[in-house]
C-alpha positions as CSV (number, residue, x, y, z in Angstrom):
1,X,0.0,0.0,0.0
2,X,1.6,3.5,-0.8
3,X,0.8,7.1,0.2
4,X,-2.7,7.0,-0.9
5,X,-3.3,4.1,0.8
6,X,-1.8,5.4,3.6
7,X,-3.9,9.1,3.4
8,X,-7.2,7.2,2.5
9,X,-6.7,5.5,6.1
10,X,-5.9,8.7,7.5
11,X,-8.8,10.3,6.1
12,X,-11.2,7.4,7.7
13,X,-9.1,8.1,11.2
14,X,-10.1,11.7,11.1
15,X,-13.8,11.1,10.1
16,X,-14.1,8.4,12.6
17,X,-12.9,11.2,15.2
18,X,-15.2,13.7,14.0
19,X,-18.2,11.3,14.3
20,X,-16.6,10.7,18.3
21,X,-16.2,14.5,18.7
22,X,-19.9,15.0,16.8
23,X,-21.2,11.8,19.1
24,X,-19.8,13.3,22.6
25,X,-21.0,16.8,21.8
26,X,-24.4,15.5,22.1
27,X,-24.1,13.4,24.8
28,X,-22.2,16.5,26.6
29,X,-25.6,18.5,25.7
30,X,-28.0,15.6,26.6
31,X,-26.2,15.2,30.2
32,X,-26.1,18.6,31.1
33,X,-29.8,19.1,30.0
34,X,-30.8,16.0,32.3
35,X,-28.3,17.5,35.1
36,X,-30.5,20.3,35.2
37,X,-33.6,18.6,35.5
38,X,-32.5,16.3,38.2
39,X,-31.8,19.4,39.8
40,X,-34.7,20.6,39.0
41,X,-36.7,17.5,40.7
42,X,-34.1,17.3,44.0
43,X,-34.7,21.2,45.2
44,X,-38.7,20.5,44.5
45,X,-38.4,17.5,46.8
46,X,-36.5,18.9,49.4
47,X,-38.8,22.6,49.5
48,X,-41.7,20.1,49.3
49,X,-40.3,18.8,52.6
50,X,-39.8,21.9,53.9
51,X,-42.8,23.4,53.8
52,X,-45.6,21.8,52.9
53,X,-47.5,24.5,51.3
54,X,-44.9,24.5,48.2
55,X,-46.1,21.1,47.1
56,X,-49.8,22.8,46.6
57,X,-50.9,23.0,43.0
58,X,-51.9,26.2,43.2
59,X,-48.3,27.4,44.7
60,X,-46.5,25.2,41.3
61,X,-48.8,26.8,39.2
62,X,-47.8,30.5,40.6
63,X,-44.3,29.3,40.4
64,X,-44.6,28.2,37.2
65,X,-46.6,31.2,36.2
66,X,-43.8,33.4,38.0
67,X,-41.3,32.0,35.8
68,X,-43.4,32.3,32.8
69,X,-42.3,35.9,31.5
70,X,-38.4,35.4,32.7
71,X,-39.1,32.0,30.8
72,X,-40.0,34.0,27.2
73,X,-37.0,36.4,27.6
74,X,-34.7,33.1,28.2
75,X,-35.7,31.4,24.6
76,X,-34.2,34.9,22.7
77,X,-31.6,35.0,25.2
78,X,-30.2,31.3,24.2
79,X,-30.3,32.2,20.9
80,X,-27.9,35.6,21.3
81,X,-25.8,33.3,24.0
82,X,-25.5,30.3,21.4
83,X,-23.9,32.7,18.8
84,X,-21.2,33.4,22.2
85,X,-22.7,36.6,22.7
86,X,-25.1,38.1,25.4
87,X,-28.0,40.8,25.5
88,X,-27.9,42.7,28.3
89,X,-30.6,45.1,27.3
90,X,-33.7,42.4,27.5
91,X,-35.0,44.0,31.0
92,X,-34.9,46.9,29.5
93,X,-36.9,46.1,26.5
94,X,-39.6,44.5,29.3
95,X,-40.0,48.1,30.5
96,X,-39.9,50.4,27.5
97,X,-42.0,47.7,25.5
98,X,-44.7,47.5,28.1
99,X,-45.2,51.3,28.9
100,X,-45.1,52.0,25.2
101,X,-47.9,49.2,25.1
102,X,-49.8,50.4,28.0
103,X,-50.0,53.7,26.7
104,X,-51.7,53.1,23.6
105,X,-53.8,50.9,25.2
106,X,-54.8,53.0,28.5
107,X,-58.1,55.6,28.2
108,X,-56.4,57.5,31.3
109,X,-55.5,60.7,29.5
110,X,-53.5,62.1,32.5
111,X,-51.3,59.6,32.1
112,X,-50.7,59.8,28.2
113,X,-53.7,57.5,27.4
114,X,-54.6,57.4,23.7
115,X,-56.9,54.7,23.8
116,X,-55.8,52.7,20.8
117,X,-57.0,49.0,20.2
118,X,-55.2,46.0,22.0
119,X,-53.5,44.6,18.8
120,X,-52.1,48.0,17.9
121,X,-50.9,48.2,21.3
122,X,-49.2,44.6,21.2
123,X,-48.2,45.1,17.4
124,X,-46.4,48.5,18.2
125,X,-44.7,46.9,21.2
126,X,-43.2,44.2,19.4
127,X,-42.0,46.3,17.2
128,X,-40.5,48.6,19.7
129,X,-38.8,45.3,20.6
130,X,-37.4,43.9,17.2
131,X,-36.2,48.1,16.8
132,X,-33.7,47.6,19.8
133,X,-33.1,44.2,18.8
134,X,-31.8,45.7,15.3
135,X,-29.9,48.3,16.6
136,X,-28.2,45.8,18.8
137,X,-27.7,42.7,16.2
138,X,-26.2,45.9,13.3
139,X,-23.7,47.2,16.1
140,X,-22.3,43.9,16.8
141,X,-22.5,41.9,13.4
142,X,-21.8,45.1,10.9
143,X,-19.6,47.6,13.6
144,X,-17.6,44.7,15.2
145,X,-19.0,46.3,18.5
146,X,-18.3,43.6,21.8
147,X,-21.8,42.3,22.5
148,X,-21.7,43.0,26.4
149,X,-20.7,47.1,25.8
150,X,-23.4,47.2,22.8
151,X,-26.2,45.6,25.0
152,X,-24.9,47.6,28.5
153,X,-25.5,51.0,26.8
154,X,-28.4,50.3,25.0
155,X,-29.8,48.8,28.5
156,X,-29.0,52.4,29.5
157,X,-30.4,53.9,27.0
158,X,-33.6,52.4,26.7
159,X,-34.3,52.5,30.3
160,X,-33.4,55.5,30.6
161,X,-36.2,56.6,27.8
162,X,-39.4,54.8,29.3
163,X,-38.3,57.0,32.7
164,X,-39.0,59.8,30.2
165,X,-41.9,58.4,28.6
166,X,-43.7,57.7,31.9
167,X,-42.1,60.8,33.8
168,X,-42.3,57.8,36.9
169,X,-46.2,57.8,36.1
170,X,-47.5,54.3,36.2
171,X,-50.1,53.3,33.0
172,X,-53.5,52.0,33.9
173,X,-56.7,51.7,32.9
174,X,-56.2,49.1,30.6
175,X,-58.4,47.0,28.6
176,X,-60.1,44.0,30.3
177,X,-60.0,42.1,27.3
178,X,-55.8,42.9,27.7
179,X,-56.0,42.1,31.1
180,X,-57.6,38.7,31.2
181,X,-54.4,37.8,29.3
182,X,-52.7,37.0,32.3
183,X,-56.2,36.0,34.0
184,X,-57.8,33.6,31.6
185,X,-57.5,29.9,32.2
186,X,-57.6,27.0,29.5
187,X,-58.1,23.5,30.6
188,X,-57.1,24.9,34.3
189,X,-54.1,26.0,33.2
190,X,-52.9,30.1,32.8
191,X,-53.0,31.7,29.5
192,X,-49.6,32.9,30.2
193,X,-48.2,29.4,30.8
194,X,-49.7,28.2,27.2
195,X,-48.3,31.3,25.9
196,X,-44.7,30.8,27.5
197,X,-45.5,26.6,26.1
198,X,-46.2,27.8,22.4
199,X,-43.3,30.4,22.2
200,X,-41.0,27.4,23.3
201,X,-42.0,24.9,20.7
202,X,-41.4,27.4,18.3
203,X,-37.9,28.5,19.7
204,X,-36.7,24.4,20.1
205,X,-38.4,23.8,16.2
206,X,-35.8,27.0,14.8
207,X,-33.0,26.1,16.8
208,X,-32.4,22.3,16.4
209,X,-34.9,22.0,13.2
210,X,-34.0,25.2,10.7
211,X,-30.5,26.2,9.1
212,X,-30.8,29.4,11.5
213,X,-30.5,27.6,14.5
214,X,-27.8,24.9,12.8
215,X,-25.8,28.9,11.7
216,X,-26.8,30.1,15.1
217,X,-24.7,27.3,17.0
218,X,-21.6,26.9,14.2
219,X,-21.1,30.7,14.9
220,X,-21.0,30.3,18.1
221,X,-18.9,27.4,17.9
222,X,-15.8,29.1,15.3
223,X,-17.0,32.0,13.8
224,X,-14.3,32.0,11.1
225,X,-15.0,29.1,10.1
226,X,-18.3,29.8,9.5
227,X,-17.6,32.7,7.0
228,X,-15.9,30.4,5.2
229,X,-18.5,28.0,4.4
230,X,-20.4,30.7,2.7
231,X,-23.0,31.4,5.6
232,X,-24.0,35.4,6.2
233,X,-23.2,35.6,9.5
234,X,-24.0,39.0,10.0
235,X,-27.5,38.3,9.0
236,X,-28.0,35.1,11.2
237,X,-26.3,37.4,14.1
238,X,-28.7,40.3,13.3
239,X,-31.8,38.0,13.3
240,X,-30.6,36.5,17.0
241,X,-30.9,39.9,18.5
242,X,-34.0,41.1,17.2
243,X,-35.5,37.6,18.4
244,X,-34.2,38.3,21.4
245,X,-35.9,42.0,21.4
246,X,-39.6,40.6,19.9
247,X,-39.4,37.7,23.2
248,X,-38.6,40.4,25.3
249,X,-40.8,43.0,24.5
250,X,-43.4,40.5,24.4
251,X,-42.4,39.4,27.8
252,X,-43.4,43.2,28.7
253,X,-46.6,43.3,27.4
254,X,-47.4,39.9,29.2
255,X,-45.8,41.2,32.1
256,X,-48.3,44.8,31.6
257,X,-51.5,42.1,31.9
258,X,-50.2,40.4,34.9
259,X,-50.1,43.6,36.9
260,X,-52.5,45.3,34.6
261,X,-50.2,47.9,34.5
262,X,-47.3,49.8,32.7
263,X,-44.4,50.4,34.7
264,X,-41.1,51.7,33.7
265,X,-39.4,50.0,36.1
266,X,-40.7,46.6,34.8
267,X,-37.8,44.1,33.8
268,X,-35.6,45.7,36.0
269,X,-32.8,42.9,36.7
270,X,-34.5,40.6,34.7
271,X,-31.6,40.7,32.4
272,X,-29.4,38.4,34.9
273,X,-32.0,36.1,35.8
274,X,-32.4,35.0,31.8
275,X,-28.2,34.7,31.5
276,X,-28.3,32.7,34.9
277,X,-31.1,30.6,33.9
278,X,-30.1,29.9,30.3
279,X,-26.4,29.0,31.5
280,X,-27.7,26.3,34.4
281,X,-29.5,24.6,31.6
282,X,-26.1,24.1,29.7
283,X,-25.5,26.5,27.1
284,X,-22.7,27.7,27.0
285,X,-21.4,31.4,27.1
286,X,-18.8,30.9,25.3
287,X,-21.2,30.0,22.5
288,X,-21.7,26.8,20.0
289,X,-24.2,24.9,22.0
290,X,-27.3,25.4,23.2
291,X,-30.6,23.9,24.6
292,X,-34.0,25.3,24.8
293,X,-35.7,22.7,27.5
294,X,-32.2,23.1,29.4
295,X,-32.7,26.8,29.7
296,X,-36.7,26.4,30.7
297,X,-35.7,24.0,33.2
298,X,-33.6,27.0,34.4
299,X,-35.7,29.5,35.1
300,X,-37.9,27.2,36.5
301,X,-35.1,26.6,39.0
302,X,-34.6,30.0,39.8
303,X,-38.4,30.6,40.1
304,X,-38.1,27.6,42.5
305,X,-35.8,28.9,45.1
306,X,-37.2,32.3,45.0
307,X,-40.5,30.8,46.0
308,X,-39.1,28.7,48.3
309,X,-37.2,30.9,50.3
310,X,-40.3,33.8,50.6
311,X,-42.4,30.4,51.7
312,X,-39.4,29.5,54.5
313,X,-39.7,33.4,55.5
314,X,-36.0,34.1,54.1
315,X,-35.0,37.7,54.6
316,X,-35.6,39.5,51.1
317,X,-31.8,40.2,51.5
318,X,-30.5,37.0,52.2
319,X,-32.5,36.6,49.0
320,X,-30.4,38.2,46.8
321,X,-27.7,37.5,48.3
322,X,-28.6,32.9,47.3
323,X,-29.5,33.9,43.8
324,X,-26.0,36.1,43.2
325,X,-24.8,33.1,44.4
326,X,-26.7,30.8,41.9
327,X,-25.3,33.5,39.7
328,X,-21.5,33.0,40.4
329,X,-22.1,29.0,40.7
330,X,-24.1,29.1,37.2
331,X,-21.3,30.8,35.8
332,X,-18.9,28.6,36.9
333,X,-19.9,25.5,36.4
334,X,-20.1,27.0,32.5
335,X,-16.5,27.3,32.6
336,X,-15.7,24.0,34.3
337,X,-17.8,22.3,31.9
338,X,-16.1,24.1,29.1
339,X,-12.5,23.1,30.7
340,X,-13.3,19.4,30.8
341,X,-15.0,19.4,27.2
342,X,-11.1,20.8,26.0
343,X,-9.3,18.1,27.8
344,X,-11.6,15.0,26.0
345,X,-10.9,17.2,22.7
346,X,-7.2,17.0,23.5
347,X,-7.2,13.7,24.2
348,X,-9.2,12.7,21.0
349,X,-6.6,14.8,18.9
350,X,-3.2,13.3,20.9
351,X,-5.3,9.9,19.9
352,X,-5.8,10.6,16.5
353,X,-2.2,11.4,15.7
354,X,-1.1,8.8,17.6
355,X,-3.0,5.7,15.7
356,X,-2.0,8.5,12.6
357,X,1.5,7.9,12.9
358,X,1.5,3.9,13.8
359,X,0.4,3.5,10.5
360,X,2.7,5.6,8.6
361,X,5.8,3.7,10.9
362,X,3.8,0.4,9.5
363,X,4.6,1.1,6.1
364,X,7.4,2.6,5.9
């Protein structure tokens, strides 16, 4: 056998390793997915045990319900954190989305009422939403802007302009038919639960069915590489952000029926809740994998202690100070993970050269 016998063995070595790598990627995924959950199930348990009232369905539905509009603002925020970048302006969007909302909707005219019809109201706050999102996904994909100093000063910025909007003011007098949003039941279950459901299958369909979520993942896996197989990355990164501004700003209008309300100070912090959540699901911030039921599982974690801890009459500040903490530990174990996933692709390389050069030494 010569040198093409010898490079058509090689060639079967590497794609044998690339099915391993491909094969161990997924398990990686599936493992840190069922980690979560397991998790998930072993802080219900013990809060079931300590106090009895959490078990209640009423107290899982208000948890759940709780979670729901964190929940929406998690599905954009996998996609931005897939690509390895983050949006730190989604709170924001909550806010300026929902008074924007409220105000067309309210028939207050003290407090800028105008009175308009519920799906102008919800059209023009999505929209306010996928605006932001633009702005965000152009400075990052066609300016080369960092994602975090992008999303920090637009989080500024758009804040800072529902403050001005409102002038502090809160919007009421809204619609019932807006309201009963986050009051209407279906099958004894809230609206806003199906809603969260729905927006979820359609987030897990585009990112593991659809060639956006397949570009959404290789860019954050090697974005070079990515360029060079002909994909537009700037669009795909573009489209990632304004997803992530249409879920949050609908997150905000949800958020308007549940307290049937607009506040400008809605969505305020949420922004660290959906990167904690997201990141204890197992996606990565360093970007190229991702999981929609991870991040779900998540929030619903998060939801889960906070409940938890105002059922065991936790001081509010002890409460911040366990889910900073969940914070740090999310973060962490992101980069452990990430550590450990290097070391089995060292080892797979060092293998494959190894068994590489055997056979040359073989035949020559």
């Amino acid at each position: 056998m010569g040198d093409g016998g010898i490079s058509s063995v090689e060639t079967k070595s590497s794609e044998v390793v690339a099915r391993t790598s491909m094969r161990a990627r997924w398990l990686s995924a599936r493992l840190n997915q069922t980690g979560a959950l397991l998790a998930l199930i072993l802080l219900a348990g013990a809060l079931s045990l300590a106090s009895p009232a959490f078990r209640t369905w009423g107290n899982i539905q208000d948890i759940v319900v709780q979670a729901s509009i964190v929940a929406i603002m998690a599905a954009g925020q996998t996609f931005v954190i897939g690509t390895g970048g983050i949006d730190l302006s989604v709170g924001s969007i909550v806010g300026l989305s929902g008074v924007i909302s409220a105000m067309l909707m309210s028939t207050d005219k003290a407090v800028g009422g105008m009175g308009h019809g519920v799906i102008v109201a919800v059209l023009a706050g999505l929209g306010v939403g996928a605006v932001v999102g633009l702005f965000n996904g152009l400075a990052v994909a066609k300016l080369g802007m960092a994602p975090f100093i992008v999303t920090l000063g637009t989080m500024e910025m758009v804040r800072g302009l529902a403050y001005v909007l409102t002038q502090g003011e809160t919007i009421d007098a809204l619609p019932n038919a807006f309201n009963n949003l986050a009051t209407n039941t279906f099958l004894g279950v809230s609206d806003l639960i199906w809603i969260t459901i729905g927006v979820y299958v359609i987030c897990w369909i585009l990112l593991s069915r659809t060639l956006f979520g397949k570009y959404t993942l290789s860019i954050g896996g090697n974005e070079f590489a990515t360029r060079l197989s002909g994909v537009r990355v700037d669009r795909v990164i573009v489209g990632v952000y304004v997803l992530s501004g249409v879920l949050s700003a609908l997150a905000g209008i949800l958020l308007d029926a549940r307290l049937q309300s607009g506040i400008s100070t809605n969505g305020d912090g949420y922004e660290l809740d959906t990167i904690a959540g997201v990141v204890i699901g197992g996606t990565s911030l360093s970007g190229g994998s991702a999981s929609m039921f991870g991040s779900l599982v998540g929030v619903l974690i998060m939801s889960c202690v906070r409940d938890g801890l105002t059922l065991l009459n936790v001081n509010t500040y002890w409460s911040d100070v366990v889910m900073g903490l969940i914070i740090v530990l999310a973060v962490l174990t992101d980069i452990l993970r990430k550590r450990l996933s290097v070391k089995r692709w060292f080892r797979r390389v060092v293998t494959h050269r190894r068994i590489a050069n055997e056979i040359q030494s073989d035949f020559h």
